[in-house]
N, C-alpha and C positions, 0 to 999 in steps of 0.2 A: 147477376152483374151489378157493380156496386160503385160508378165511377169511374173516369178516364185512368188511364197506366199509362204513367207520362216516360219516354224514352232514359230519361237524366234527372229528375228535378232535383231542385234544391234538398239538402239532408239538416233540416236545423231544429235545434231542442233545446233546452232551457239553458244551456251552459252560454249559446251564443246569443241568447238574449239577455243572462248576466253579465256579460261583456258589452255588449252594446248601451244599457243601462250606466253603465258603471264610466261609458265615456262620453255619456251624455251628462252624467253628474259632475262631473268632472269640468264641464266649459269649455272642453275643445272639442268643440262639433263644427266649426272652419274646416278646410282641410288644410294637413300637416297637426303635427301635435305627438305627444308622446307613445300613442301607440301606432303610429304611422314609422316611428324613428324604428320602436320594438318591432315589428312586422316585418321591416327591412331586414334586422339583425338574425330574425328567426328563421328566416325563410334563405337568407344566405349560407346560413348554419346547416340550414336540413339540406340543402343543395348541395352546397360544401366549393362556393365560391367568396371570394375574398369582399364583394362588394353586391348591393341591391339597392334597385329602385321603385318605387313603387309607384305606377300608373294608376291612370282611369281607364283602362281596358290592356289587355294583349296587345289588341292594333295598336294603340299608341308606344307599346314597349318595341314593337317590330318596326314603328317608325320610325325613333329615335334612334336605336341600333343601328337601321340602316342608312341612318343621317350621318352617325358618329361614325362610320366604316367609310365615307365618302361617295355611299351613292346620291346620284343626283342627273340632273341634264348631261348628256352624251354617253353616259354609259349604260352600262345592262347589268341586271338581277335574273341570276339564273333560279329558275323555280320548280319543284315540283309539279307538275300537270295535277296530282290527286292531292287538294287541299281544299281549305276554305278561302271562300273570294278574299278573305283579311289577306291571308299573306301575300297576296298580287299585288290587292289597292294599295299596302304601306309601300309599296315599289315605285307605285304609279305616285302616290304623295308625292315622293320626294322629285320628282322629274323623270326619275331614270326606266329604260325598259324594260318590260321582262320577258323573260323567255322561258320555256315550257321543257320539261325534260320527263321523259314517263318513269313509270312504275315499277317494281318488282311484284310479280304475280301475287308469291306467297305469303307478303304480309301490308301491300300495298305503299311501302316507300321507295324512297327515290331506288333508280335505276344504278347505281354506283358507276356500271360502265359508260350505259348512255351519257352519264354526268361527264368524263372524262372524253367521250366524242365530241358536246355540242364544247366545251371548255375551246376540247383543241381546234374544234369551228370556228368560235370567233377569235381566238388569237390570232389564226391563219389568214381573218377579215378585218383585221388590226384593230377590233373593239376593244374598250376597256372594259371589263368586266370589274362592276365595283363589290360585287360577293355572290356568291351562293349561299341561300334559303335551305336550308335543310330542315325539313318537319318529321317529327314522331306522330307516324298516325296512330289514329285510334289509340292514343297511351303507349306506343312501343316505340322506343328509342331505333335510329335509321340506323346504318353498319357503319359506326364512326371508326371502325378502325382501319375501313379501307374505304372510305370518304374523304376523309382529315387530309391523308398524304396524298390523296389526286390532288384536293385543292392547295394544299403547301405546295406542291410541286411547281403549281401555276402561278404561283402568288396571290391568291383569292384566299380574302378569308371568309370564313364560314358563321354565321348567324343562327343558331339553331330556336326552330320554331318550335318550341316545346308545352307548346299552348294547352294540348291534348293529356300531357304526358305526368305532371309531378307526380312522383313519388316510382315511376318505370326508372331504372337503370340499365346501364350495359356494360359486360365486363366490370363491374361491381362502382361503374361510376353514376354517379343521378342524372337525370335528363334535366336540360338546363343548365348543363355545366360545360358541356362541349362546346368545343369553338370561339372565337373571341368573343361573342357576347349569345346570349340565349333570352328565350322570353316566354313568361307563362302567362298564363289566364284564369285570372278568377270569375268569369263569365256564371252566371246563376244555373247551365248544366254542366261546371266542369266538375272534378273531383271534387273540391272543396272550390267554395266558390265566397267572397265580397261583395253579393248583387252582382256588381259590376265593378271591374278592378283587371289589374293586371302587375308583374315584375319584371324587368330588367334585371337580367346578371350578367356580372362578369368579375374577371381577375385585375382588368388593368381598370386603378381606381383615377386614371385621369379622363376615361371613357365616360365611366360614369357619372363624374363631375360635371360633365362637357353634357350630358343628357339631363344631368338634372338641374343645370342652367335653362337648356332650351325646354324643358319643362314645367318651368317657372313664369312664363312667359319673355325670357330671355330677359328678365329685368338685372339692370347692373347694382353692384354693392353702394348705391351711394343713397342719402338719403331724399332724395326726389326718383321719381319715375324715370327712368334712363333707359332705353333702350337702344344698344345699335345691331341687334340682331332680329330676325323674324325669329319668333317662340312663340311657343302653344300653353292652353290650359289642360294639363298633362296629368299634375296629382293626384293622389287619391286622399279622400278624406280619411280623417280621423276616426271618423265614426264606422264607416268601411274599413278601416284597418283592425276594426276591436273584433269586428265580426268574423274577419281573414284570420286573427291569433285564435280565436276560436276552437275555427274550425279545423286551423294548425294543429292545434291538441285532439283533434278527435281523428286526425286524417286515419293513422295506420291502420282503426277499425274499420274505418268506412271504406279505405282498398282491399281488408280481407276479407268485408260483406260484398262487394262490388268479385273479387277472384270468385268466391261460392259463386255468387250467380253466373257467371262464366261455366265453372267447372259443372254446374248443372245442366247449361243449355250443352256443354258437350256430352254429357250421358246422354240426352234428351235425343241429337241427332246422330250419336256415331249408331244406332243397329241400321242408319238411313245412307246407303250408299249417293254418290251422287253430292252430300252436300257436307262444307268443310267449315271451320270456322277462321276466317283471316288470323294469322299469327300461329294458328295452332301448334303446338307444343314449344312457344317461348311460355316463360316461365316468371321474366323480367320486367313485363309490362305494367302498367295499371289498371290494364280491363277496364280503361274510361268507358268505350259500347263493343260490346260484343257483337261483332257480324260475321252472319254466316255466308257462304257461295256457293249457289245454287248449280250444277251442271242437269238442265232441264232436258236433257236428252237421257240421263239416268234414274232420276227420282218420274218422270214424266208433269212435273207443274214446274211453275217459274217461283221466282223471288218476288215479283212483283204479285201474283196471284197470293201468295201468303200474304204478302204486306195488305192487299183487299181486305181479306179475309179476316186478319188481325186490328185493321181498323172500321170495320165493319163490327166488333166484338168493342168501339171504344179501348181499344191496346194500338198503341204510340206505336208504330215501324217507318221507316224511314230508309230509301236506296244510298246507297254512299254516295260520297260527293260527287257531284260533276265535276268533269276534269275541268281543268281551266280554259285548256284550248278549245274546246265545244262550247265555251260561254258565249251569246253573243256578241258581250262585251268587248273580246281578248282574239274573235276569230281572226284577226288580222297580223297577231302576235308570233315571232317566230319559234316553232314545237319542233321539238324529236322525242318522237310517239310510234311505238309497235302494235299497239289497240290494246296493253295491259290494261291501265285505267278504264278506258271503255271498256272493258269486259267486265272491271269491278262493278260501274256503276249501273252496268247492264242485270249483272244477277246476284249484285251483294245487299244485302238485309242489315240494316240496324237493328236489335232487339232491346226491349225494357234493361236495363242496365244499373240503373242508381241503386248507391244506397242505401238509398231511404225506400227501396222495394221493399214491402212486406212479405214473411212467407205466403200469404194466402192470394196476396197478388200474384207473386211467382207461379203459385202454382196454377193462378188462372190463366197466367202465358200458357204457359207447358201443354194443360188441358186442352187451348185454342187449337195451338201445334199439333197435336195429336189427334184431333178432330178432324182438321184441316188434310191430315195426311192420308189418315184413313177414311178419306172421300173419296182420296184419288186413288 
């Protein structure tokens, strides 16, 4: 054993340190600057949205989006139950509630129809609904094609949190691009990552305008300090931007080393009844983590007895998210919940996933795995 096997880490090699160099020679190491303008432009391109913003994290992108859609005090944000606590608090920023909506078993996003009960709940209880949250977990885009016209139907628009997800598609469109406005993460375990970073997209460029005012600290055009709005310090820098073009250039490899490791962990468990891997047989994701789901009345061990056992071996496993409504934080929030989610995060496994995994690390997973199995 030779070292921790980190779940995600960072993937970086000399090209993103030529870049980073090159925008520190340069003098725009402030944030905003020239490769913060190109970062916007590249990343809208690869998306294949008319407009981009560039934050200092995901949250800040999901909070601006759901500033610029009109959430706020009195109304609700319908949410996913299986997400990360980000996409709730940018709800709770802004003032407004969220509500919890479950899961689909077999790839862990939202419910579609559940989504179209609690919608017609709160119409029926004269709330305003100022959008639905829609996230791609684990890198796999939600069923935006019978998502999209529940919420058109209701008048709600759609947000999608695609935090998990660049470079997944659906129906040959990229994740990030559905719904009025979408938002990625360049967080230091996502697919490609800025340290810390994130983007806003969308089509209508007076949205984006309107965010990347309030992103500025809402300062006005004049030449003194002016403000008459509350604004945030939202930007991303310059020098994070060099590092995001970067790793732009390198993405496509590093999703088809990220697929391999995928399509290895499923060689690995399919002769193993009993245990499946979230998403299995989409084809359109990014294989951000690969998790599997344990049915321990079959295999005879749990998900969480490998994940011991895996970090007991210094190898990174992790259960899926807690749902949101079992947070203590949210327990008071109004849910519509089947016990999907909880079942994910009851017997579902994150595995080593990046990257920047080595063969030999791989194969020290696999070995753990198979050690592991043939105890029991």
């Amino acid at each position: 054993m030779t070292g921790r096997i980190h779940l995600s880490p960072p993937d970086i090699g000399r090209l993103e340190e030529s870049y980073v160099l090159a925008a520190i020679r340069s003098g725009w190491v402030a944030p905003l600057g020239p490769d913060v303008d190109a970062f916007e432009s590249e990343i809208s391109a690869r998306v294949g949205t008319r407009h981009a913003l560039a934050t200092s994290s995901g949250t800040a992108a999901l909070h601006l989006a759901l500033l610029a859609v009109g959430a706020g005090p009195s109304t609700v944000v319908v949410i996913p139950t299986l997400t990360f606590a980000a996409t709730a608090n940018a709800a709770v920023y802004t003032g407004a509630e969220p509500v919890f909506v479950d899961c689909e078993p077999a790839t862990g996003n939202v419910d579609v129809a559940l989504l179209a009960e609690m919608l017609d709940r709160l119409r029926a209880a004269g709330r305003r609904v100022a959008a639905v949250v829609a996230v791609d977990m684990f890198g796999l885009c939600a069923d935006y094609g019978t998502l999209l016209p529940v919420c058109e139907a209701a008048g709600v628009p759609v947000v999608e949190d695609a935090a998990e997800a660049l470079g997944a598609t659906r129906g040959g469109r990229a994740a990030g691009s559905f719904g009025r406005v979408g938002a990625l993460s360049f967080n230091g375990n996502k697919v490609m990552t800025t340290s810390g970073g994130g983007m806003l997209l969308s089509d209508d460029g007076e949205l984006v305008d309107y965010c990347r005012y309030l992103a500025t600290q809402a300062r006005q055009p004049v030449v003194h300090y002016e403000h008459t709005d509350i604004g945030y310090n939202y930007r991303l820098s310059n020098l994070l931007a060099a590092l995001g073009r970067a790793q732009l250039n390198r993405l496509d490899g590093m999703l088809a080393r990220r697929r391999a490791v995928r399509d290895r962990y499923a060689k690995l468990f399919a002769p193993h009844a009993g245990v499946r891997l979230l998403g299995d047989g989409d084809l359109t994701g990014n294989c951000w983590l690969t998790t599997i789901v344990v049915d321990p009345a079959r295999t005879g061990w749990t998900a969480a007895q490998l994940g011991a056992h895996l970090r007991d071996l210094d190898i990174e496993a992790r259960p899926v998210w807690k749902p949101m409504h079992l947070q203590p934080v949210y327990r008071t929030a109004e849910s519509l919940v089947t016990g999907a989610a909880q079942h994910l995060f009851e017997h579902g496994l994150t595995l080593p996933s990046g990257s920047a995994l080595t063969a030999g690390q791989l194969d020290r997973v696999c070995r753990a795995v198979e050690q592991f199995v043939a105890s029991r």
